[in-house]
Residue, then its C-alpha position, 0 to 999 in steps of 0.5 A: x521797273x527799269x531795264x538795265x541797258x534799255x532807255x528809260x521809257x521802256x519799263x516792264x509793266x508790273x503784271x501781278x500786281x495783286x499777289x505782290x499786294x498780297x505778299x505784303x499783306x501776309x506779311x504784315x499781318x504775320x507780325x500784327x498776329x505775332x504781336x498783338x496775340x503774344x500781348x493777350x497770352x502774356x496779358x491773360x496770364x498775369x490777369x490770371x495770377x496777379x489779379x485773380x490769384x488762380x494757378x495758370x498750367x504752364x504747358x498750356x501756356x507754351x502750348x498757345x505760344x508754340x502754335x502762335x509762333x508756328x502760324x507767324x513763321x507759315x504766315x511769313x513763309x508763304x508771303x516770302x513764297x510768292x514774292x519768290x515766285x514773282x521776282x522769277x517770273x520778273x526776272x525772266x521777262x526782263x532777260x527775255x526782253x533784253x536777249x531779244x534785243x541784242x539778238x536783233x542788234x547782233x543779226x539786223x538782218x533777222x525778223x525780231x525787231x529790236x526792242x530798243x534803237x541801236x544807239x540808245x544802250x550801251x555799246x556791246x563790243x563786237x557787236x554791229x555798229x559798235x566802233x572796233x577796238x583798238x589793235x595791240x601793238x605788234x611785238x618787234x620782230x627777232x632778227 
């Protein structure tokens, strides 16, 4: 992933990479589940009254598709949870990063180390080594 105003080959590494894969996996089996389960209910009970002829209770019914929604909607909770997690985390690195960089290009005479050369990211101004603004012109004297 890029940076914004760090050069192109510096790129965060993607640390965790399992729990994304994870998160996707939930949520695709969220919807696999959802479909697949609701065509058996919905299936079995029309086997159930147009070809065997029995009666079906329909609070059971309702029951089966209360509890398959309730498991699709945990399913897609706990996949947005983690993806949540991660995109914090994400974005905390990459402010760290980036606050470390202009704080070493702010005071180049401190330990941090940039993490990126002075002239590689776009001029901050009033920061070192960035050319000044120009001055507003003065206002005419009263006499």
């Amino acid at each position: 992933m890029q940076v914004p105003g760090l050069p192109w080959h510096f790129m965060l590494q993607d640390k965790f990479w399992l729990l994304r894969k994870m998160a996707t996996f939930l949520r695709w089996a969220a919807w696999i589940l959802l479909v697949v389960f609701t065509v058996l209910i919905v299936g079995a009970t029309l086997y159930a009254v147009v070809i065997q002829h029995t009666a079906v209770d329909p609070t059971a019914i309702v029951k089966e598709l209360l509890w398959l929604a309730l498991l699709f909607v945990n399913f897609l909770f706990v996949s947005e949870m983690i993806q949540v997690i991660l995109d914090i985390e994400e974005n905390t690195r990459r402010t760290s990063l980036v606050m470390a960089d202009l704080l070493a290009r702010m005071y180049p005479q401190s330990l941090i180390p940039p993490v990126s050369p002075v002239g590689a990211t776009i001029p901050v101004p009033g920061m070192p080594g960035t050319p000044a603004a120009p001055e507003p012109p003065a206002a005419p004297k009263a006499d």
